[in-house]
C-alpha positions as a LaTeX table, in Angstrom:
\begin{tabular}{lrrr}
\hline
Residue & $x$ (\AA) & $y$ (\AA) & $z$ (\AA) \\
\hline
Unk1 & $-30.92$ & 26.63 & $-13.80$ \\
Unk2 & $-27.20$ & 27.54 & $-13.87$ \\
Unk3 & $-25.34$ & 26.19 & $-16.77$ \\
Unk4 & $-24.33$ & 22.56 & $-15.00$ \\
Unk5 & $-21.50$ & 20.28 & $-14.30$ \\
Unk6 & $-21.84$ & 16.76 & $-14.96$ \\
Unk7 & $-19.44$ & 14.97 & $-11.90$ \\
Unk8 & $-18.96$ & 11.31 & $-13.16$ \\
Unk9 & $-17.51$ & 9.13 & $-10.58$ \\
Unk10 & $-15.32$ & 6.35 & $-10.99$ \\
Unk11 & $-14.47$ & 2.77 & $-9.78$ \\
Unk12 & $-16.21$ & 1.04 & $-6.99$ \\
Unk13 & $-19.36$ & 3.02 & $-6.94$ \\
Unk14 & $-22.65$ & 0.77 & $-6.57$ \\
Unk15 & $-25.00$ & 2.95 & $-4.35$ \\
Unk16 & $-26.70$ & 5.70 & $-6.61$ \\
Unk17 & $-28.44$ & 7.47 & $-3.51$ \\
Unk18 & $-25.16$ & 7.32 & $-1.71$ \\
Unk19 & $-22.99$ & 8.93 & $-5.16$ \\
Unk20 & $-26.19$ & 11.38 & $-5.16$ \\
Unk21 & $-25.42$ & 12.72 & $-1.24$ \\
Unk22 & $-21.60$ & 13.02 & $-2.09$ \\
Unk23 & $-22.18$ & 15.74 & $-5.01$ \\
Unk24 & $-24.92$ & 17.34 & $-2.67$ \\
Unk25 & $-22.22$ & 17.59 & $-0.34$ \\
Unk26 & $-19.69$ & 18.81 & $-2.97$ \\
Unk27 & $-22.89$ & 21.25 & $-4.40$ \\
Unk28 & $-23.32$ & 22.55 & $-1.46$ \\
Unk29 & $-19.83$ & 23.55 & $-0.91$ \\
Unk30 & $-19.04$ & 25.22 & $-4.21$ \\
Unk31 & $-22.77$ & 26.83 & $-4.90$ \\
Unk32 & $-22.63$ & 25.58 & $-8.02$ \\
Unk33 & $-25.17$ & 23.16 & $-10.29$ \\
Unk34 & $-23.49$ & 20.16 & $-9.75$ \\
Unk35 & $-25.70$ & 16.92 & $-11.69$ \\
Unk36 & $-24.20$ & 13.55 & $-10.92$ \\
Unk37 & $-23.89$ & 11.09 & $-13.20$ \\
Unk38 & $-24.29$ & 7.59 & $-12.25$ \\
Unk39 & $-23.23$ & 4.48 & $-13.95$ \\
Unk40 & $-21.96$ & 1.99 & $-11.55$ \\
Unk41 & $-24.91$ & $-0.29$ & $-12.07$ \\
Unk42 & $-23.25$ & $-0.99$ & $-15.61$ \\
Unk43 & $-19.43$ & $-1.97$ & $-13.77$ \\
Unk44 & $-17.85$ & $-5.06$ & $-12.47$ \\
Unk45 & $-20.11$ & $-7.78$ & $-10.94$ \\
Unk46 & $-18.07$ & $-7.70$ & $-7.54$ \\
Unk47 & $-20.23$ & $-9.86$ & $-4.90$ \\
Unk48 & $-18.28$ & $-13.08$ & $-5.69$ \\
Unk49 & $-14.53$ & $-11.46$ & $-6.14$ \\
Unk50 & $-13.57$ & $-12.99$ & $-2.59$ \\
Unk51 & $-13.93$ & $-16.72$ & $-3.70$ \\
Unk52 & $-10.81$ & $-15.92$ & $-6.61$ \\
Unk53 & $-9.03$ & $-14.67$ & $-2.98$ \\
Unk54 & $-6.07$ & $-16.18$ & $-1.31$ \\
Unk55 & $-7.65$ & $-18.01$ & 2.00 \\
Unk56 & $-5.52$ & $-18.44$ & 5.15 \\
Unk57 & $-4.22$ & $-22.01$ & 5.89 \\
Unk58 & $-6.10$ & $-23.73$ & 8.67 \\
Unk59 & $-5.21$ & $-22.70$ & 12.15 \\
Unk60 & $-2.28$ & $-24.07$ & 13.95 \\
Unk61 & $-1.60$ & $-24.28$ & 17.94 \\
Unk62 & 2.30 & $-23.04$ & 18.05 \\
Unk63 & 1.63 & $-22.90$ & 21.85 \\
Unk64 & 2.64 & $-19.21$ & 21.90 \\
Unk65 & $-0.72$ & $-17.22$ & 20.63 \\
Unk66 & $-4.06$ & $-17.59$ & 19.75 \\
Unk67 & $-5.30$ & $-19.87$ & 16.77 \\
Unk68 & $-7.92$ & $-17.92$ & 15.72 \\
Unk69 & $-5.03$ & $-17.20$ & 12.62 \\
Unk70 & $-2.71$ & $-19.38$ & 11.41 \\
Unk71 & 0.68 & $-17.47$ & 11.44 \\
Unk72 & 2.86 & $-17.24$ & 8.07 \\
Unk73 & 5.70 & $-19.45$ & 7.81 \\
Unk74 & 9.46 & $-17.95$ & 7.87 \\
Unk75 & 9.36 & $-17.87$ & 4.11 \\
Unk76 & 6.33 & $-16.43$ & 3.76 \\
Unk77 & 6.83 & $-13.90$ & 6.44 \\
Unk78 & 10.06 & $-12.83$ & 5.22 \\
Unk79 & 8.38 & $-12.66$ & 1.77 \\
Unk80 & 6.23 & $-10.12$ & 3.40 \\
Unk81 & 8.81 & $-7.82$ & 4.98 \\
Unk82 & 10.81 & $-7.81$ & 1.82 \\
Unk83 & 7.89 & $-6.93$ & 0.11 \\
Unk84 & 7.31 & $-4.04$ & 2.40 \\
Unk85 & 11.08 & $-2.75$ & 2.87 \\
Unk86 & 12.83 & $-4.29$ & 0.26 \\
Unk87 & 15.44 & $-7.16$ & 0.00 \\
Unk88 & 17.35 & $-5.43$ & 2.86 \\
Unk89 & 14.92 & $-6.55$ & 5.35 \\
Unk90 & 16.66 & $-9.92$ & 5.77 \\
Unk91 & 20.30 & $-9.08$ & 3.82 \\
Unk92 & 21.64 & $-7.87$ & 7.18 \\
Unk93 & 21.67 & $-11.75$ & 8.01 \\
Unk94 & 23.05 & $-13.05$ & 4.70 \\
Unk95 & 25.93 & $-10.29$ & 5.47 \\
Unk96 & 26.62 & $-11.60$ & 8.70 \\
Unk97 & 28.82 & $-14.06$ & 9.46 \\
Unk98 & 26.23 & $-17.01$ & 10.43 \\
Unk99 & 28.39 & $-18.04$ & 13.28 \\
Unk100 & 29.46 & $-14.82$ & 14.73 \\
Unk101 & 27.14 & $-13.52$ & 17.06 \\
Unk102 & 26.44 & $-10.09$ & 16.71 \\
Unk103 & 28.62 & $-7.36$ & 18.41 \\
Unk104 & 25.79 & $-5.70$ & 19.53 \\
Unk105 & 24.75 & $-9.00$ & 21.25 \\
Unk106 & 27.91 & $-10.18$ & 22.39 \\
Unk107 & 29.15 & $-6.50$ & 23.91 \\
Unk108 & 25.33 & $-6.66$ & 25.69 \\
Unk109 & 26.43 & $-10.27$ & 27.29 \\
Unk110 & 30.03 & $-8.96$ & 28.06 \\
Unk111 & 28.59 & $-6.19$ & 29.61 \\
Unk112 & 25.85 & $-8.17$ & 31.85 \\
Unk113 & 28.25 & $-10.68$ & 33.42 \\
Unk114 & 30.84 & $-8.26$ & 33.74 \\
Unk115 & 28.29 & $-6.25$ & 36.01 \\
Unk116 & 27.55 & $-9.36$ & 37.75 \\
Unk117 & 31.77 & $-10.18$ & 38.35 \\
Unk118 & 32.10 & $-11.48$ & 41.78 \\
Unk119 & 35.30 & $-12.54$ & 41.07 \\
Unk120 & 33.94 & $-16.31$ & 40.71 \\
Unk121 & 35.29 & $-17.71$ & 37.21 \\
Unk122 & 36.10 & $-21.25$ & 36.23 \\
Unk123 & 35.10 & $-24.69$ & 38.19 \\
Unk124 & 32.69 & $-23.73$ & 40.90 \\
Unk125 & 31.83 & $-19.88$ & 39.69 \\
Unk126 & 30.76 & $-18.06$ & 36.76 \\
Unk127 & 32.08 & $-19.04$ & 33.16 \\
Unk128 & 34.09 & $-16.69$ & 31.94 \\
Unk129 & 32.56 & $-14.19$ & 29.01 \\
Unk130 & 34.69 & $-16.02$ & 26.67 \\
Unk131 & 33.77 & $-19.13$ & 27.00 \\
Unk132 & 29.99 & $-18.04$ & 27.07 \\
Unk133 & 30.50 & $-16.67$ & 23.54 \\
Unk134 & 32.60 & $-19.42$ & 22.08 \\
Unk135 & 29.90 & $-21.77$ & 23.01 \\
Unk136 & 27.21 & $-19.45$ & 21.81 \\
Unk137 & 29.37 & $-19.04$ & 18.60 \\
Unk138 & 28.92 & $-23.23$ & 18.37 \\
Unk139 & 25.18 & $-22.92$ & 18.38 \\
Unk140 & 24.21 & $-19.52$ & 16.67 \\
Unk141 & 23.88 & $-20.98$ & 13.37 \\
Unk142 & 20.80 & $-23.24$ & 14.82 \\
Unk143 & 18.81 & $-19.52$ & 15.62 \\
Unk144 & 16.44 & $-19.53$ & 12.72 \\
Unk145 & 14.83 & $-15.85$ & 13.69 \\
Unk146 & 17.48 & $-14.39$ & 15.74 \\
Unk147 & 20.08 & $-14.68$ & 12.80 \\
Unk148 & 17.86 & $-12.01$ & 11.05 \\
Unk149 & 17.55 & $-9.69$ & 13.50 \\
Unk150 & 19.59 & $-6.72$ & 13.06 \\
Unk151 & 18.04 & $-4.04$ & 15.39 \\
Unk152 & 20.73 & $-3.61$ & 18.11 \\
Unk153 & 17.95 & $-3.24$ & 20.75 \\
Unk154 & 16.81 & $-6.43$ & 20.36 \\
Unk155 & 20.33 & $-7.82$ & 20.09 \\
Unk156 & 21.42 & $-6.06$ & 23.48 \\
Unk157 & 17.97 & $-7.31$ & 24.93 \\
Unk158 & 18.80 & $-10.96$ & 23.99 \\
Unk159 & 22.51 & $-10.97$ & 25.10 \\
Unk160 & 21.48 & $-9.85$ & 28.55 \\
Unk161 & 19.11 & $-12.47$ & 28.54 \\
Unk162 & 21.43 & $-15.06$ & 27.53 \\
Unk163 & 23.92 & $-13.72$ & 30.66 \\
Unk164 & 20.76 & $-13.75$ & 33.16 \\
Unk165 & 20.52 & $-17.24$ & 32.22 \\
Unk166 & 24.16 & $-18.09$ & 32.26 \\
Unk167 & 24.20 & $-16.00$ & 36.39 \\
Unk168 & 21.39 & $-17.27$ & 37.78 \\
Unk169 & 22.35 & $-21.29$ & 37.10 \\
Unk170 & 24.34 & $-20.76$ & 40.45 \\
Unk171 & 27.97 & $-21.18$ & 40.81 \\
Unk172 & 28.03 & $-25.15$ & 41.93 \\
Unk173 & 29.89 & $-27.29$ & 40.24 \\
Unk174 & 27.80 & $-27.94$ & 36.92 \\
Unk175 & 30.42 & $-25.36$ & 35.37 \\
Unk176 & 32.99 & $-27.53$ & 35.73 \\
Unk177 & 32.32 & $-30.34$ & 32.44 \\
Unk178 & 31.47 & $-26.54$ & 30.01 \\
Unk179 & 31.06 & $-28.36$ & 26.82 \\
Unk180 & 31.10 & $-32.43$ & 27.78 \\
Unk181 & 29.00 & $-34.68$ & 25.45 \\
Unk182 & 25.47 & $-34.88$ & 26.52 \\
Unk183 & 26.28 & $-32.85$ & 30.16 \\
Unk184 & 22.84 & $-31.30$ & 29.97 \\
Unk185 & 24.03 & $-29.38$ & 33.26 \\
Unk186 & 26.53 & $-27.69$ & 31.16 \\
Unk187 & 26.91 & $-24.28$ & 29.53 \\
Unk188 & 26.78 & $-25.47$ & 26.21 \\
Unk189 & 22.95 & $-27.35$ & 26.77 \\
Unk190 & 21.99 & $-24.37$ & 29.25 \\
Unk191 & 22.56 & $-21.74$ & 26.05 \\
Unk192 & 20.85 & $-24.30$ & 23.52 \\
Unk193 & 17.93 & $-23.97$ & 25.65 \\
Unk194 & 17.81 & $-20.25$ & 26.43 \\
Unk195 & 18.70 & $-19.59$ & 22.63 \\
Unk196 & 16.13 & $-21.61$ & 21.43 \\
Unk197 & 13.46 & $-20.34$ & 24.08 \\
Unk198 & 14.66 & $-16.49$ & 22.64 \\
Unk199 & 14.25 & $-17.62$ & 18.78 \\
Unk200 & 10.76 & $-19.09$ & 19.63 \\
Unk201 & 9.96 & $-15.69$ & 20.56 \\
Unk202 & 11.02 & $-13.55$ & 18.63 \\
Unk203 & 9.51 & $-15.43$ & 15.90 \\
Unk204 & 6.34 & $-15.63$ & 17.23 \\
Unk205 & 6.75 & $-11.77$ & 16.90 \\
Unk206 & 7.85 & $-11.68$ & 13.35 \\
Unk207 & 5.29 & $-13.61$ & 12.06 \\
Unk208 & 3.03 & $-12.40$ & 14.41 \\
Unk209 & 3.72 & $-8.40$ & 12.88 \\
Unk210 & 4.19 & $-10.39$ & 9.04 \\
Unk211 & 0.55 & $-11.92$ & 9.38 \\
Unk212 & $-0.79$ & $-8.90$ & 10.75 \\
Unk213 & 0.50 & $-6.42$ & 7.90 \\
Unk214 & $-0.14$ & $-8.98$ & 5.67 \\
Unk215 & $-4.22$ & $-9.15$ & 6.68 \\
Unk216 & $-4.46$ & $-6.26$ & 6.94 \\
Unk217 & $-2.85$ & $-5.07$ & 3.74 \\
Unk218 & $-5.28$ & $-7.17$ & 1.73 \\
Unk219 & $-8.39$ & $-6.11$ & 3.87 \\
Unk220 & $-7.69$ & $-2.04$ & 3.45 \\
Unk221 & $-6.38$ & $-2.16$ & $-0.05$ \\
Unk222 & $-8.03$ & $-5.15$ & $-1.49$ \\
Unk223 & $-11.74$ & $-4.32$ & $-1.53$ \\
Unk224 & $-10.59$ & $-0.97$ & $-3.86$ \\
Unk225 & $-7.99$ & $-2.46$ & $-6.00$ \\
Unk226 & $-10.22$ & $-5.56$ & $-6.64$ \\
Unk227 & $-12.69$ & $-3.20$ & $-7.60$ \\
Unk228 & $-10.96$ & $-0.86$ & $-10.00$ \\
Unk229 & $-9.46$ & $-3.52$ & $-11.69$ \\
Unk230 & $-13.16$ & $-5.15$ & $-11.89$ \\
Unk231 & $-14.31$ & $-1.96$ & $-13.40$ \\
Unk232 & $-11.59$ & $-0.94$ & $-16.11$ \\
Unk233 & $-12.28$ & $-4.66$ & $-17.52$ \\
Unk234 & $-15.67$ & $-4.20$ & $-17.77$ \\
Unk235 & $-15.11$ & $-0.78$ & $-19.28$ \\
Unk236 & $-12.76$ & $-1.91$ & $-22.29$ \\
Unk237 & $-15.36$ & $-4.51$ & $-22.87$ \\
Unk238 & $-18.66$ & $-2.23$ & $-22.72$ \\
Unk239 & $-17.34$ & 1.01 & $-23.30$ \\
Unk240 & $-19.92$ & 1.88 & $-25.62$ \\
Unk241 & $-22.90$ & 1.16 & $-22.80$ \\
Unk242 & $-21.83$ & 3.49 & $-20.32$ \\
Unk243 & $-20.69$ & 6.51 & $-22.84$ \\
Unk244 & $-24.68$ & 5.68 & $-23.86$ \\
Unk245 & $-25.65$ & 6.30 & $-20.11$ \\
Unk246 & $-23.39$ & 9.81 & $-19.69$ \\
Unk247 & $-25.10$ & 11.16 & $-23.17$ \\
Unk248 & $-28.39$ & 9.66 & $-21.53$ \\
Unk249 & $-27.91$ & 11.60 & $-18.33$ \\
Unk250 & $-26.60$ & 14.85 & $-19.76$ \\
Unk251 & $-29.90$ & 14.70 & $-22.52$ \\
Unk252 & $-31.77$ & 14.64 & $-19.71$ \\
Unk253 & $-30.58$ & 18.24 & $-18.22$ \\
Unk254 & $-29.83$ & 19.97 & $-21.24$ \\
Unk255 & $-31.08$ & 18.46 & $-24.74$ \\
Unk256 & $-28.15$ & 18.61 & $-27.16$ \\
Unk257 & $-25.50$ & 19.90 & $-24.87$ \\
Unk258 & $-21.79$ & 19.01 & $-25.66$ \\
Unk259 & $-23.02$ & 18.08 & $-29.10$ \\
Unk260 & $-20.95$ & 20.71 & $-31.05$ \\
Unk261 & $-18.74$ & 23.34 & $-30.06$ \\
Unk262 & $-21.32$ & 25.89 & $-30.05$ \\
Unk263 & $-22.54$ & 24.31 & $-26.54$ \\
Unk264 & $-20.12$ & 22.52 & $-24.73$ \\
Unk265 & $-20.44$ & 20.24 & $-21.84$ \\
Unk266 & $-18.43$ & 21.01 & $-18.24$ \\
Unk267 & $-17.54$ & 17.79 & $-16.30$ \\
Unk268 & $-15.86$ & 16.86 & $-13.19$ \\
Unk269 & $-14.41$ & 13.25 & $-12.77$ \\
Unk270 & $-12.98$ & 11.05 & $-10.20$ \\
Unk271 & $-10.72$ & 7.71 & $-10.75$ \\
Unk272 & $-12.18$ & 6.15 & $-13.93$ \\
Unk273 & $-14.72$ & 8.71 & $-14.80$ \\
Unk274 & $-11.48$ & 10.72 & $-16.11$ \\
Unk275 & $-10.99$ & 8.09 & $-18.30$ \\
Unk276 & $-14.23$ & 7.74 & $-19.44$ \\
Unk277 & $-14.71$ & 11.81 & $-19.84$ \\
Unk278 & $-11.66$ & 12.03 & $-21.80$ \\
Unk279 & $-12.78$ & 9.15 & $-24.44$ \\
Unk280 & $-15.81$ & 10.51 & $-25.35$ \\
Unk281 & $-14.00$ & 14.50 & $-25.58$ \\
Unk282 & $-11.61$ & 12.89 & $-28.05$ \\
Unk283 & $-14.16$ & 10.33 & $-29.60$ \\
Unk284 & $-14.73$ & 10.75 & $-33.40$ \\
Unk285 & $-18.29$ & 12.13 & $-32.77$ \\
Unk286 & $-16.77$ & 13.31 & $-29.21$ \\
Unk287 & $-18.87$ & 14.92 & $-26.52$ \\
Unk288 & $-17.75$ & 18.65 & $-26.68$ \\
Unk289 & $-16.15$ & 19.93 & $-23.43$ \\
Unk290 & $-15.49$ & 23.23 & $-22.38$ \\
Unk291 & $-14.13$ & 22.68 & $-19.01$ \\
Unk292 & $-12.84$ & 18.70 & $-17.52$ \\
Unk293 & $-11.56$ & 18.52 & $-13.93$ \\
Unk294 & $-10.13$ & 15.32 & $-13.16$ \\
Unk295 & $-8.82$ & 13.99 & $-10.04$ \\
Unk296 & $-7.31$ & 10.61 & $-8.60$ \\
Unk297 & $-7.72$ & 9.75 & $-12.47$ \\
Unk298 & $-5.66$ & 7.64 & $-15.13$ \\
Unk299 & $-6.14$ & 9.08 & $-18.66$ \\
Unk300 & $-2.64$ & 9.09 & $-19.42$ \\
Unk301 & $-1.65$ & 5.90 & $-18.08$ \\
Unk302 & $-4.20$ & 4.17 & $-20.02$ \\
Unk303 & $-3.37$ & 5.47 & $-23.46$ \\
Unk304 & 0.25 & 5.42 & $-22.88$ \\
Unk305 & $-0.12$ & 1.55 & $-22.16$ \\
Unk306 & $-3.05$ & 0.93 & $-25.08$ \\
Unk307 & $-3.86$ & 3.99 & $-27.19$ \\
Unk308 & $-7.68$ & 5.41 & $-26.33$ \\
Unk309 & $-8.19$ & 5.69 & $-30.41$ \\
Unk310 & $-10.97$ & 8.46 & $-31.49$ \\
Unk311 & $-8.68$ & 11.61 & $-32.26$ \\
Unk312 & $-5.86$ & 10.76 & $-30.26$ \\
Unk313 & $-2.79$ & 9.36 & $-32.18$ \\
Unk314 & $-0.44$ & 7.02 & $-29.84$ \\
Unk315 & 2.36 & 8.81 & $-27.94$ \\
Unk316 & 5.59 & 8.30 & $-29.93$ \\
Unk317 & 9.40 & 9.92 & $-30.45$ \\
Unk318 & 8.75 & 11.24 & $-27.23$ \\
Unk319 & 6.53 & 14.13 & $-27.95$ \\
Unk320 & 3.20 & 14.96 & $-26.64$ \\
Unk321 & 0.04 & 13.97 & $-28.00$ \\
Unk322 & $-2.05$ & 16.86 & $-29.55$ \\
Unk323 & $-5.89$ & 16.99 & $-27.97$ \\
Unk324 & $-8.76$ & 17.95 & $-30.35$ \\
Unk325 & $-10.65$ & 21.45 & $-30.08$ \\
Unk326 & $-13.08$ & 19.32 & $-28.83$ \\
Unk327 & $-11.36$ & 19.36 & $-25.24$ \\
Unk328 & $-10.55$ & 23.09 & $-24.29$ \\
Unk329 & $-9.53$ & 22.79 & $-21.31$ \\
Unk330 & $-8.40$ & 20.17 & $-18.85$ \\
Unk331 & $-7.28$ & 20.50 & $-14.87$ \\
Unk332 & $-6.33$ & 17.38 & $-13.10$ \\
Unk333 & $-5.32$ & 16.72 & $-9.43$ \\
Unk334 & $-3.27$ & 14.17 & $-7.79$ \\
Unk335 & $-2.40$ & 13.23 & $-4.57$ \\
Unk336 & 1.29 & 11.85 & $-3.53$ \\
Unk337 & $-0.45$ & 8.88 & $-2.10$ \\
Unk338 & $-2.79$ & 7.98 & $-4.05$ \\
Unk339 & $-1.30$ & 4.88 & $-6.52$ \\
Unk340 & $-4.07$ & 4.67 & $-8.85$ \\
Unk341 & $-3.33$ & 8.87 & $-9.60$ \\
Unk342 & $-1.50$ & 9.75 & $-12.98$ \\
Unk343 & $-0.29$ & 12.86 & $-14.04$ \\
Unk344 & $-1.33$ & 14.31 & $-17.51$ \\
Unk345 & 0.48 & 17.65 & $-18.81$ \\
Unk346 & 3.55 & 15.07 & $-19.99$ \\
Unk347 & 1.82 & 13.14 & $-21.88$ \\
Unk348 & $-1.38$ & 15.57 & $-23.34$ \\
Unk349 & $-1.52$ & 19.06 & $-25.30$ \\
Unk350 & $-4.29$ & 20.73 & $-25.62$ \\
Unk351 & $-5.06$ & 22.38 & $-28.81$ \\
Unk352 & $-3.60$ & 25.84 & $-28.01$ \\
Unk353 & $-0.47$ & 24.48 & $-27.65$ \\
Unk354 & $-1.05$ & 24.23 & $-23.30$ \\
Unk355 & $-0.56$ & 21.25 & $-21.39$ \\
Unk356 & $-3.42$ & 20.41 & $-19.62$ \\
Unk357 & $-2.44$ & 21.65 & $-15.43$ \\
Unk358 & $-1.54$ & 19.25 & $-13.05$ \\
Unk359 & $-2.15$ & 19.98 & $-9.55$ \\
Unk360 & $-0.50$ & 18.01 & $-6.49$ \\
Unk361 & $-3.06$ & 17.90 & $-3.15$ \\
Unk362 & $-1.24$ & 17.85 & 0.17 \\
Unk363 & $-2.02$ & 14.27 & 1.97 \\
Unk364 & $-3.87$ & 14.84 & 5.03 \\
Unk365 & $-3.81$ & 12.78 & 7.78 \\
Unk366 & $-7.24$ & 12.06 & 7.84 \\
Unk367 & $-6.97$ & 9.98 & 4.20 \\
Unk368 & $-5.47$ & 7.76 & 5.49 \\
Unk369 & $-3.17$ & 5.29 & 3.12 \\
Unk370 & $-6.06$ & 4.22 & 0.76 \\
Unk371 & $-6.48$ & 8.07 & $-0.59$ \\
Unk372 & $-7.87$ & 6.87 & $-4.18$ \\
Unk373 & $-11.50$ & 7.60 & $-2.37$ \\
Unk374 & $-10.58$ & 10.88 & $-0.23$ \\
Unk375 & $-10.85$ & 13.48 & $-2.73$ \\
Unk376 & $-14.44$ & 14.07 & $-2.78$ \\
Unk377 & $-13.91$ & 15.25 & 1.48 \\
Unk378 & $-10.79$ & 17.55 & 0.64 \\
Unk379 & $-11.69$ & 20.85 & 0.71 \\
Unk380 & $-9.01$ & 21.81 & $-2.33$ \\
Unk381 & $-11.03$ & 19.85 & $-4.24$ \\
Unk382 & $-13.86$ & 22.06 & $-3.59$ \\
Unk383 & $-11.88$ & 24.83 & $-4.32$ \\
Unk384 & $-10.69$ & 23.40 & $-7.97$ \\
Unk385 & $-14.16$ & 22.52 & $-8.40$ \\
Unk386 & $-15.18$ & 26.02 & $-7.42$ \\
Unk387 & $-11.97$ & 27.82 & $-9.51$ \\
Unk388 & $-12.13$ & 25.40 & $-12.82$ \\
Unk389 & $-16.45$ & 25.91 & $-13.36$ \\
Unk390 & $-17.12$ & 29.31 & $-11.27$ \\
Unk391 & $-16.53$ & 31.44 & $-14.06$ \\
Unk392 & $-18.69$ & 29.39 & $-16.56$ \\
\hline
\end{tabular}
């Protein structure tokens, strides 16, 4: 047999047939002796993670879409954009002056009637623009959505709206009393209702898009961030176990291998099997490793938030930390998406003085946003697989 590499994988993993195909895949792409090293059976305990979950209140009918999902309140919603974009998602509103329309709105309304000038103003024909703005001025304040909205788009789409309403009441006489006490004929009641028919709608949109990123946020990145935080906790607590079952494994292939430095061990590790390879190479009885390959992995967050321990001294006055012999190399890949991906050669030197080599991946479409799980399908991680152990 080839001299082998042990791939450990990391978070999430509970299928051992299904770990088994992926390095058969990856084997079968480099040519080399690829042994997989299984230990997810020992991790977090995750069939019961959903009932610790945030539920979504009960359904209610607003009249305007389905109640199959209860939409988000404004709070909540707007919770949700900032959280997305930032606090300028709603500070266009608190900048505005609540009881200005916008220009964009108010040049869209001008604009509309003006087109629609028959020469028809005061008692008997069209209000004038003016007026339609003054009164709209009056009852902007009472637009709970709209007095977010900053697109001008949407701002030009609702002040044409608002002058459709204004030029189709007719030119009879309900102009004449514009803003009498309870003269629901008037302009004044005419724009309460259009303005609060618009607000209704657009935010049935904004919670509508709020929920929606908001499910759907917690149903793609949930399931893997539950998990890898399920994982590291049951690693700090049984560390020991599952370094047992990676000796176990690699005992099994090669008796005695990465015992001493006369016959060191080559492994290749995703996500929290970087962790875990790079505790036992620095361990005070460490497992001896020529070559490690790391990718989507968090060695040096982890010790720069609680030292690993073994041979590794914590990271202080801003210089690197030295690596044993016992770790002679170390390659480790990232990719720009990928939030659960640390770099290394800041933090780490290796004992020749090196840092260990970070390597960027380009995102591909194809990985979508939740990229901590893509790198086994890339084919440049083949190809670092391939370059880092072809040699021997």
């Amino acid at each position: 047999m080839d001299e082998p590499v042990f791939v450990i994988h990391g978070v999430g993993n509970r299928d051992e047939a299904d770990f088994a195909r992926t390095v058969a895949g990856l084997r079968t792409a480099t040519g080399l002796a690829l042994v997989p090293v299984y230990w997810g059976d020992l991790g977090a305990d995750d069939r019961f993670v959903d009932l610790a979950l945030p539920r979504h209140r009960p359904a209610r009918d607003t009249g305007l879409r389905d109640v199959e999902e209860a939409p988000p309140d404004a709070e909540e919603s707007m919770a949700v954009l900032e959280s997305l974009f930032g606090p300028s998602a709603s500070a266009p509103a608190l900048l505005r002056d609540a009881g200005e329309p916008p220009a964009a709105l108010a040049d869209a309304l001008r604009a509309a009637m003006g087109a629609a000038d028959d020469g028809l103003r005061g008692p008997g024909g069209h209000p004038d623009p003016d007026d339609v703005l003054a009164a709209l001025a009056e009852l902007w304040p009472t637009a709970r959505w709209l007095a977010l909205v900053d697109d001008p788009g949407l701002l030009r789409a609702t002040g044409t709206a608002l002058a459709a309403a204004v030029l189709e009441e007719g030119t009879d006489d309900s102009w004449a009393g514009l803003r009498g006490p309870g003269d629901e004929k008037g302009l004044r009641p005419l724009l309460r209702r259009r303005l609060h028919d618009l607000d209704r709608v657009a935010g049935a949109a904004v919670q509508a898009v709020a929920g929606r990123v908001n499910h759907q946020l917690r149903a793609h990145y949930g399931p893997g961030a539950t998990r890898f935080l399920g994982d590291v906790l049951v690693y700090q607590r049984h560390r020991a176990a599952i370094h047992a079952r990676v000796r176990e494994r690699i005992d099994a292939v090669a008796p005695g291998l990465g015992r001493d430095p006369e016959h060191p061990v080559r492994v290749a590790a995703h996500s929290l099997g970087g962790v875990i390879a790079v505790d036992m190479a620095t361990a005070a009885d460490p497992l001896w490793t020529s070559s490690l390959l790391t990718f989507g992995s968090q060695p040096a967050y982890f010790h720069l938030c609680d030292p690993r321990g073994g041979q590794l001294p914590p990271y202080a006055d801003e210089k690197p930390v030295p690596l044993p012999r016992s770790l002679a190399r170390w390659t480790n890949l990232w990719q720009p998406l990928d939030a659960l991906a640390f770099a290394a050669s800041r933090v780490f030197r290796l004992a020749d003085g090196t840092p260990p080599v970070d390597v960027p991946l380009p995102h591909t479409a194809s990985a979508g946003l939740w990229t901590h799980s893509a790198y086994w399908r890339l084919p440049e991680v083949a190809d670092a697989v391939r370059g880092t152990f072809a040699a021997g």
